[in-house]
C-alpha positions as CSV (number, residue, x, y, z in Angstrom):
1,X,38.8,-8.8,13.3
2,X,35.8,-7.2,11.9
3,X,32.8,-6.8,14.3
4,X,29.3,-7.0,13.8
5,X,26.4,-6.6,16.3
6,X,23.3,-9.2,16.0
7,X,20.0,-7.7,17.2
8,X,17.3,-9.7,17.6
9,X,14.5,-10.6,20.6
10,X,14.9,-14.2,19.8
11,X,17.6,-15.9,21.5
12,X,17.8,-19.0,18.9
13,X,18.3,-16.8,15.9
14,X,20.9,-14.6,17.9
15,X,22.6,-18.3,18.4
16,X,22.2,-19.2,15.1
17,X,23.7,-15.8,13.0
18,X,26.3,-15.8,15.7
19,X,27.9,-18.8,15.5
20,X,27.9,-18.5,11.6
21,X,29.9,-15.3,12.2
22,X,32.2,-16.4,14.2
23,X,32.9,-19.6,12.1
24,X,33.5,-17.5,9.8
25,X,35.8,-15.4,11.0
26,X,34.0,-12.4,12.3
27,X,33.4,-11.3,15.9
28,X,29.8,-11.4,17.1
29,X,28.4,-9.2,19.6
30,X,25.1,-10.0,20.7
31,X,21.7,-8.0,22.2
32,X,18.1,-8.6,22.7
33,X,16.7,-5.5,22.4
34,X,17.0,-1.6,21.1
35,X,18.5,-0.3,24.5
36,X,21.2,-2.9,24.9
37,X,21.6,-2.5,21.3
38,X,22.6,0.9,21.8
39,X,25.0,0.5,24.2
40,X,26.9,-2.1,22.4
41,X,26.9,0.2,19.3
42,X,28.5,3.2,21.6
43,X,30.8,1.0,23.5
44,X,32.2,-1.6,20.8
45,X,31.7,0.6,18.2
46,X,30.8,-2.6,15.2
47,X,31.6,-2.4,11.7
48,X,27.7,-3.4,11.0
49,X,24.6,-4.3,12.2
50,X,22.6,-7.2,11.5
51,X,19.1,-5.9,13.0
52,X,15.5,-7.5,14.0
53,X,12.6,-5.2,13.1
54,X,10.3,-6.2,15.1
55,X,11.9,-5.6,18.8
56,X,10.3,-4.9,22.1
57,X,10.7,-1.3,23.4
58,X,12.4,0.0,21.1
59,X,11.8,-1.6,17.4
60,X,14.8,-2.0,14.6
61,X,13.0,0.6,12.5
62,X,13.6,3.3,15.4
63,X,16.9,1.9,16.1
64,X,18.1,2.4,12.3
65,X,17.1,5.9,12.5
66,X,19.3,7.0,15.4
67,X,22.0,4.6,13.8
68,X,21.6,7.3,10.6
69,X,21.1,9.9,13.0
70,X,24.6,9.4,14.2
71,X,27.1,7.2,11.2
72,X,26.9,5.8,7.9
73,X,27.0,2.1,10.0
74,X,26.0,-0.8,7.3
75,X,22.8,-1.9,8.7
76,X,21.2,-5.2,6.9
77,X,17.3,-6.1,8.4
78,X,16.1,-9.1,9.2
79,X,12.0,-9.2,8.3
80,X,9.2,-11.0,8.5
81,X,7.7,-12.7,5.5
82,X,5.6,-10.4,3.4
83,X,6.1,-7.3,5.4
84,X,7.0,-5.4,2.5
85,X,5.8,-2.1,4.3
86,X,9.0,-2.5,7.1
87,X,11.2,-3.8,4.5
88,X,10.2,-0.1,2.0
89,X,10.0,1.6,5.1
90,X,13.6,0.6,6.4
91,X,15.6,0.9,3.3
92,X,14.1,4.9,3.2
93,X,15.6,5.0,6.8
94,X,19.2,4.5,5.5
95,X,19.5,0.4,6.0
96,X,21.6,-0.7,3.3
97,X,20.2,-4.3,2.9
98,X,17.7,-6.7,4.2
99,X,16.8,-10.4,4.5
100,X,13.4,-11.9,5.0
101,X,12.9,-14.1,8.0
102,X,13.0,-17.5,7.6
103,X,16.3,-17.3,5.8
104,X,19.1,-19.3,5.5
105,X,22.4,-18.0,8.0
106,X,24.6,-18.7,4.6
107,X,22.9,-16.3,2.9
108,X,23.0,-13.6,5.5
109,X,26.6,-14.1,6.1
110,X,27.0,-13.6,1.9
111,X,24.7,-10.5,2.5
112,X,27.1,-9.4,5.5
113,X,30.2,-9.9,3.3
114,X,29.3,-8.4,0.4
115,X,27.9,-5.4,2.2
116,X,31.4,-5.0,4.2
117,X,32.8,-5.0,0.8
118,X,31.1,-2.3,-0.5
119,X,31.6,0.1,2.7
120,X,35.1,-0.8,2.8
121,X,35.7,0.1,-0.7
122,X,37.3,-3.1,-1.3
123,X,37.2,-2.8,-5.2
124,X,38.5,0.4,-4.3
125,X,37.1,3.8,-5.5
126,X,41.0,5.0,-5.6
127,X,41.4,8.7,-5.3
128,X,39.4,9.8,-8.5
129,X,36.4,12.8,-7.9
130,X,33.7,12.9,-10.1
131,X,31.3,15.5,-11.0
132,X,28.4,16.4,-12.9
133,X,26.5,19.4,-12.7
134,X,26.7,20.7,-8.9
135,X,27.5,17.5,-7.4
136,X,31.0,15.8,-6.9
137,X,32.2,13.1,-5.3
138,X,35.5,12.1,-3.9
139,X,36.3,8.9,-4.4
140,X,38.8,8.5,-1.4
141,X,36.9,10.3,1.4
142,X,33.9,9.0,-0.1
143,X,32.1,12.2,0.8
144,X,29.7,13.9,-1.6
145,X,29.2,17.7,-1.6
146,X,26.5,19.9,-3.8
147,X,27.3,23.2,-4.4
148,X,29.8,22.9,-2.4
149,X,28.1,21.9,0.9
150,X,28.1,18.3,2.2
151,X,25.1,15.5,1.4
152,X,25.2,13.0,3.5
153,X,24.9,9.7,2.0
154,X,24.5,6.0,3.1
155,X,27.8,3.6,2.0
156,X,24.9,1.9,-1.0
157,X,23.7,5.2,-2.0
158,X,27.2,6.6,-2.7
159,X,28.5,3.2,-4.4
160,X,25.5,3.5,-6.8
161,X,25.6,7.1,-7.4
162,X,29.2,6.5,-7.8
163,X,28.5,3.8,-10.7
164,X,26.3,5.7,-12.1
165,X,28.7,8.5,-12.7
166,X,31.2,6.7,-13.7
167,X,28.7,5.4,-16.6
168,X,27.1,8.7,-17.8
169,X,24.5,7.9,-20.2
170,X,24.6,4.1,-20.1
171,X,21.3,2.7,-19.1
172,X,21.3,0.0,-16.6
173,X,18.6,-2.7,-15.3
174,X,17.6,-3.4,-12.0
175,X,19.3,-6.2,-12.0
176,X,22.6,-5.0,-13.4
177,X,22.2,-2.6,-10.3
178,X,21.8,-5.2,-7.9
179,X,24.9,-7.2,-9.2
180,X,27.8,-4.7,-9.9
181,X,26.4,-2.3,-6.6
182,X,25.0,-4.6,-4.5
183,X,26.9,-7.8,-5.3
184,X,24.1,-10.1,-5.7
185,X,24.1,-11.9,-8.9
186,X,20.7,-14.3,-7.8
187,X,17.2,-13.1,-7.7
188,X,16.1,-10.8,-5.5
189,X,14.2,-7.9,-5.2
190,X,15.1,-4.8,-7.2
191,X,12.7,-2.7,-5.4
192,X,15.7,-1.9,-3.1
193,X,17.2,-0.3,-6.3
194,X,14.2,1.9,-6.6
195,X,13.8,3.3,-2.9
196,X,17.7,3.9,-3.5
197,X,17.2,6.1,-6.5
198,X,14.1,8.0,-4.9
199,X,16.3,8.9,-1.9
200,X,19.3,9.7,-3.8
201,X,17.2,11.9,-5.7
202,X,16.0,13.5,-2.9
203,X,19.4,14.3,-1.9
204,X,21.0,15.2,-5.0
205,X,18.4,16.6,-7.5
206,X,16.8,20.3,-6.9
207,X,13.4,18.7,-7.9
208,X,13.2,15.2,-7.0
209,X,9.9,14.6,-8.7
210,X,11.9,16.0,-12.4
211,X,15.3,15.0,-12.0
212,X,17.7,16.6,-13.9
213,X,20.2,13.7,-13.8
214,X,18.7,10.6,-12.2
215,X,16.8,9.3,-15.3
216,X,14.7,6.7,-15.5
217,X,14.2,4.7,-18.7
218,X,10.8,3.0,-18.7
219,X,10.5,-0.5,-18.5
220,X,14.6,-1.1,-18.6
221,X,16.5,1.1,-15.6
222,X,17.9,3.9,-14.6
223,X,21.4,6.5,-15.9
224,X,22.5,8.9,-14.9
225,X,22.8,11.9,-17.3
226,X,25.5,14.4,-16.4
C-alpha cells in the first residue's frame, strides 16, 4: 500500500487530506510540523509528501530542500492563495507539484495520483537510453549522466526531459507539457513548465542562459534540439 506523509500545522486539513487518502486506498501518515516531519520521512520512509509551506519551526520550503538534499521523494505543496513567490520558489527547490490552498481534497488526491504515476514510471520508460549531444538517459534506472558523470534530477524533470528527447525537434506548448508530462489536461498554471525548463537547463546545458538544446520557441513552447 502506497504511503504518503501529510504535513501541515493545521489539524483540520491533516484530517481532511487524510481521510481522502485513506478512502482511497493509500496509507496516510500524519505530522504537524518540520521536525516530526522528518522523522516520519526517516522512519516510514513514504512514497510522497504532501507538504504545508508555511510551518512553524521549520517551514515546507526548508523541509523540501533537505528532502532534495537526500532523494528524489515526490513532493506536491500546499500554498496559500497568491503566494506565487513560495509557489516559484518551491518548484526551483525540487517539489514536483503544488496546489493552492483552499483547494478541493479531490483534486489533490488526482494531483497525488498522477504524480505517483509519473515517479513510478507507470507508462513505463521500458529499457530504452537516449542521448543527444553529452547527455543520455536511461530509461530503466532513470538516471541521467553528462559526459559521463551523473546529474541528478527530480522524477518531473527527467519525465520532461525524457519527452522531450523522445520528440527531437517537435515544438510543444505549455499546455501540451502540462498534459502528456504532468498529467493535467485542465487549466492550470504552466509556469511550473518554465521553472522546470530553467532548472533543467541549469543542469544539462554548459550555458544555461544560451542553451544548446533546450529551445525555446517564442510565444508557442519549448523542443528540444539534439
Amino acid at each position: 500500500m502506497t504511503t504518503v506523509l501529510v504535513v501541515d500545522d493545521e489539524p483540520i486539513v491533516r484530517d481532511v487530506v487524510a481521510r481522502y487518502l485513506r478512502r482511497d486506498g493509500f496509507t496516510a501518515l500524519e505530522a504537524e510540523d518540520g521536525e516530526g516531519a522528518r522523522r516520519l520521512i526517516e522512519t516510514h520512509d513514504p512514497e510522497l509528501v504532501v507538504l504545508d509551506v508555511m510551518l512553524p519551526g521549520v517551514d515546507g520550503l526548508e523541509l523540501c530542500r533537505w528532502i532534495r538534499g537526500r532523494s528524489s521523494l515526490p513532493v506536491i505543496l500546499l500554498t496559500a492563495r497568491g503566494e506565487e513567490a513560495d509557489r516559484i520558489v518551491g518548484l526551483e527547490l525540487g517539489a514536483d507539484d503544488y496546489v493552492t490552498k483552499p483547494f478541493s481534497p479531490r483534486e489533490l488526491i488526482a494531483r497525488v495520483r498522477a504524480v505517483l504515476r509519473r515517479t513510478a514510471g507507470a507508462d513505463a520508460h521500458t529499457t530504452e537510453r537516449l542521448a543527444f549531444g553529452e547527455i543520455v538517459l536511461d530509461g530503466a534506472s532513470r538516471l541521467a549522466t553528462r559526459g559521463g558523470e551523473p546529474v541528478t534530477l527530480t522524477a518531473r524533470e527527467f519525465d520532461l526531459l525524457w519527452f522531450l528527447a523522445s520528440h527531437p525537434g517537435r515544438v510543444f506548448s505549455r499546455d501540451q507539457l502540462m498534459d502528456r508530462v504532468w498529467g493535467y489536461s485542465t487549466a492550470v498554471d504552466t509556469g511550473t513548465v518554465t521553472v522546470h525548463v530553467r532548472r533543467l537547463r541549469e543542469k544539462i546545458e554548459a550555458d544555461p542562459a544560451h542553451p544548446r538544446h533546450l529551445q525555446t520557441v517564442w510565444s508557442v513552447g519549448y523542443r528540444l534540439d539534439p
